[in-house]
C-alpha positions as CSV (number, residue, x, y, z in Angstrom):
1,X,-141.6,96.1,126.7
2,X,-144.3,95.4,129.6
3,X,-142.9,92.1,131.6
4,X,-145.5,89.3,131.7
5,X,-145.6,87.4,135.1
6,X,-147.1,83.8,136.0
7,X,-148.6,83.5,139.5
8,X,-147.5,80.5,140.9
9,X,-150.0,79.1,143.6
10,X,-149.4,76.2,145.6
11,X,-151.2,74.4,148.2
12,X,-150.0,72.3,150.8
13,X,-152.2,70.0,152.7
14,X,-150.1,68.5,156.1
15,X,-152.0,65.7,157.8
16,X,-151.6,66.2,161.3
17,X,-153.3,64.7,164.1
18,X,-152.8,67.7,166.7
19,X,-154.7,69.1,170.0
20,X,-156.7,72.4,170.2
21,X,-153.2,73.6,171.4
22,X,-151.1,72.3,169.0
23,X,-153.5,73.9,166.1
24,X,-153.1,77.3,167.9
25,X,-149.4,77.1,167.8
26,X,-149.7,76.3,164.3
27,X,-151.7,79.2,163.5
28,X,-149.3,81.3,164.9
29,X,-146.7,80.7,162.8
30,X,-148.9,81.2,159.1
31,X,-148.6,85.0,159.2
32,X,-144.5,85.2,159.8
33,X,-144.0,82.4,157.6
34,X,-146.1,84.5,154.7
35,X,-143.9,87.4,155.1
36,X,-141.1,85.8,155.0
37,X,-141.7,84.1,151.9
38,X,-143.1,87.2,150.3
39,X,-140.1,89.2,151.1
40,X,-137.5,86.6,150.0
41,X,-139.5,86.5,146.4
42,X,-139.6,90.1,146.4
43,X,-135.6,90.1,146.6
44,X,-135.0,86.9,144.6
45,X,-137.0,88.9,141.8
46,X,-135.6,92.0,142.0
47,X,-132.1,90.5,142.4
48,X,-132.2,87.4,140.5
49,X,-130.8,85.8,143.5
50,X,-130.2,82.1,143.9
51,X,-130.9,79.8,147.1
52,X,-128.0,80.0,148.2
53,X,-128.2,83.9,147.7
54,X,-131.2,84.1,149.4
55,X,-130.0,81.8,152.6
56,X,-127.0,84.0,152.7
57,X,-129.1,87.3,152.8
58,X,-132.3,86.1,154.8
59,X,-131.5,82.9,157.0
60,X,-129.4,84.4,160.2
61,X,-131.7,87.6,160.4
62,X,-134.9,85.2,160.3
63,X,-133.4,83.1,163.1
64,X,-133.1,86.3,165.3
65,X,-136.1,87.5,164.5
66,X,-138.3,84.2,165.1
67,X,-136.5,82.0,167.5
């Protein structure tokens, strides 16, 4: 039986009333935050993992890895 999958898609819109450095900085952090959220799906999906699962599994490695 072939498995039928929604794509979810959500925007966030942040008001934020930043300097040219403070945009940079922001900028910076898009790309880590995508892969960190497309590798926790990836597991919660494969693993049927809860939050609490997933904060368990992900949370101290991402605080190493992105101080």
């Amino acid at each position: 039986m072939e498995r039928l999958f929604k794509v979810l898609r959500r925007t966030v819109v942040l008001e934020c009333y930043a300097n040219r450095v403070a945009g940079e900085a922001l900028r910076d952090i898009v790309e880590p935050l995508k892969t960190m959220i497309g590798e926790m799906v990836e597991y919660a999906l494969e693993h049927n993992a809860s939050q609490k699962t997933l904060h368990r599994v992900f949370y101290e490695r991402y605080r190493r890895e992105y101080p």
